[in-house]
N, C-alpha and C positions, 0 to 999 in steps of 0.2 A: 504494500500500500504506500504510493508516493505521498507528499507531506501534504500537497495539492489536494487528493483526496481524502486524506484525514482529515483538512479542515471544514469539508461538507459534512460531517456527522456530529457534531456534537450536539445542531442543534435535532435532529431527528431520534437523538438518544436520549436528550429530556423530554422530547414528548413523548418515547415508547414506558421511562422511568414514570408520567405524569400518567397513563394507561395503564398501571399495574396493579394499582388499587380498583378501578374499578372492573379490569379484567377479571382476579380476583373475585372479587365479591358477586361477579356476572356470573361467573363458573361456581361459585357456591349457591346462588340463586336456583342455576339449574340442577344441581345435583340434590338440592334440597325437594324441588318438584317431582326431580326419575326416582327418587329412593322413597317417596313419599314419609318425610319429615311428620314432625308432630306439626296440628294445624294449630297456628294461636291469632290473637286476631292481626299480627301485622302480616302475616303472610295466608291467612285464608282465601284472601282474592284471588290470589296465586296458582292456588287448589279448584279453584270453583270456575275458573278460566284460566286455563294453562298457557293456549295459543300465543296470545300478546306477546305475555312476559318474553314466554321462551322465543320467537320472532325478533324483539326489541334486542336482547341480550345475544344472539345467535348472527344480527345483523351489523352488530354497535360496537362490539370488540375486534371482529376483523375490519372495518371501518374506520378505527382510531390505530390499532395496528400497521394495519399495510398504506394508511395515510400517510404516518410519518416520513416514509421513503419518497412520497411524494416531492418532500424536501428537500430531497438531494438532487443537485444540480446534474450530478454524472447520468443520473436514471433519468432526469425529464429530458436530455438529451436521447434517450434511447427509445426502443420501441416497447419499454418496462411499463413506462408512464403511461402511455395510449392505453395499453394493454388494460395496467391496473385502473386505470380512471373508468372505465367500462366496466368494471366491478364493483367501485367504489360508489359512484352515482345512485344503480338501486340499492346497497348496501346503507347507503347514508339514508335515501328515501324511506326504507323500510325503518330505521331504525325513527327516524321522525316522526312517521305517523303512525307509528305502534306508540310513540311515546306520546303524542295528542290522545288518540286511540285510550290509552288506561287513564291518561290524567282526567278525563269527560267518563268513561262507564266506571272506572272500577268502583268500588267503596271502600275511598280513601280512608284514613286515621284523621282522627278530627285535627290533630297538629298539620295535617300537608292540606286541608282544605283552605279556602278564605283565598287569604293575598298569594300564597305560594301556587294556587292550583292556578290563578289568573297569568303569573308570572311564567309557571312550566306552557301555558297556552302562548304565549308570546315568542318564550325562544324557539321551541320546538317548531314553530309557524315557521318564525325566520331563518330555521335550519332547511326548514323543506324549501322556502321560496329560494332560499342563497344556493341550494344543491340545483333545484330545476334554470334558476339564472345563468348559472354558471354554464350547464349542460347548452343551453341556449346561443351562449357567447360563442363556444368554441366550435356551435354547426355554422357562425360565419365568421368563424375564422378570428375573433379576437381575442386573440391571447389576452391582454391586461386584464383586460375585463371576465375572463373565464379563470383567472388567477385569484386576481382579488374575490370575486364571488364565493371562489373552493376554498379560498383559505379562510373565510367569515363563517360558512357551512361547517368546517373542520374544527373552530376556535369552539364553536355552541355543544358539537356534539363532543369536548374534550372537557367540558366544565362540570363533567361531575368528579375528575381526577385533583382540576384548581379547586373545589368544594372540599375535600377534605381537606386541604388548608386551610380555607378560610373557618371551617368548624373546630379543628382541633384544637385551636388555641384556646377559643373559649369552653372546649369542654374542659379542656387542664383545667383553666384557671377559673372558671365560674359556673361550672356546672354542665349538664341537659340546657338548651334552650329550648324558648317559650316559642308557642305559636308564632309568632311576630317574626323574633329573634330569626326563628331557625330559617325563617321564608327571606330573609334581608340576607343572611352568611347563602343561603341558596345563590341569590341575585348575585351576590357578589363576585361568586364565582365563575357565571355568566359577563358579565360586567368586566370582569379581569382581562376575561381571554376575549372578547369584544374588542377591548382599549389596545390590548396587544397588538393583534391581528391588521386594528385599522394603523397603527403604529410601522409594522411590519411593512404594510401595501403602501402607505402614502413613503416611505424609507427607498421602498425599489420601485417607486414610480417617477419617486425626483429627478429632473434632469439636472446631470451637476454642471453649476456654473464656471465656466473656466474662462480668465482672459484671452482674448484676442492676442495671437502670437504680434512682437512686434517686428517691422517688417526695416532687416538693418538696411541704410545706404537708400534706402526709396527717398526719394523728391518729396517736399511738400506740397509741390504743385509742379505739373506738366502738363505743356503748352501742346 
């Protein structure tokens, strides 16, 4: 691996490290549904309609996964990128409206109802519009705009990895949060990878500004 190459992965290894938690907990979601777990009431929904969960989770971890490589400049030069992006797309689609999908039917816990269920309605909207956007750009051919789109679709559907950051501190240090709480550390987490993302796009859209070479021994004026 030349040095060139190593410096395209670092950032695709913190988003696979930012994936690990909730791939994790997506793989115990499911195993808890195949081995039939005891049912209690945070996971009876789970039980009583299996399809979602297991679609949302089966569609959202290879999606945050094989996104990352998206990343890497060597593979969107190749024919890796095309390839995987024609995976990625329904992958990402599926994994959105399976996630509108539960937040509207299931029977939530009374803590994810109120403001967090209107907030899960908004990103997950904007995950699906930013994936079908995107998909739209690149059938005429605009790259930028098929870049910026995938990578706002990519930041939404990574914010439940930014989430357990933004919760863990306050469970240290102050507890469970409250209804409120816990739907604002939810946002936040959305909100992070948001700022990032648009951070990221307007970074590799700027054209850089460079002076006019001067031009030695040219005339001020010729006649």
């Amino acid at each position: 691996m030349t040095s060139s190459t190593r410096r395209e992965w670092p950032v695709p290894a913190l988003l696979i490290l930012l994936s690990v938690v909730p791939v994790i907990a997506g793989a115990a979601r499911l195993s808890e549904v195949a081995v039939g777990a005891p049912v209690t009431p945070d996971n009876a929904r789970f039980f009583a309609d299996p399809v979602p969960v297991v679609l949302h989770i089966a569609a959202a971890v290879p999606y945050c996964v094989l996104g990352t490589l998206q990343f890497v400049p060597g593979l969107r030069r190749r024919r890796w990128h095309r390839v995987t992006g024609r995976l990625l797309v329904p992958l990402g689609l599926i994994a959105a409206l399976t996630g509108l999908w539960m937040t509207l039917f299931y029977a939530l816990p009374a803590i994810d109802v109120g403001l967090l269920t209107a907030i899960r309605l908004v990103f997950g909207a904007a995950m699906a519009i930013a994936i079908v956007l995107g998909f739209l750009a690149i059938r005429r051919r605009d790259v930028a705009a098929h870049r910026a789109w995938m990578i706002r679709g990519y930041a939404i559907a990574q914010g439940a990895g930014t989430q357990v950051f933004t919760h863990l501190p306050w469970m240290l240090f102050l507890g469970p949060p409250d209804e409120l709480t816990r739907a604002l550390l939810m946002a936040a987490g959305w909100v992070i990878n948001v700022a990032v993302a648009e951070w990221v796009i307007r970074r590799s859209t700027a054209a850089p500004r460079r002076p006019a070479p001067a031009l030695k021994g040219a005339s001020v004026d010729r006649a």
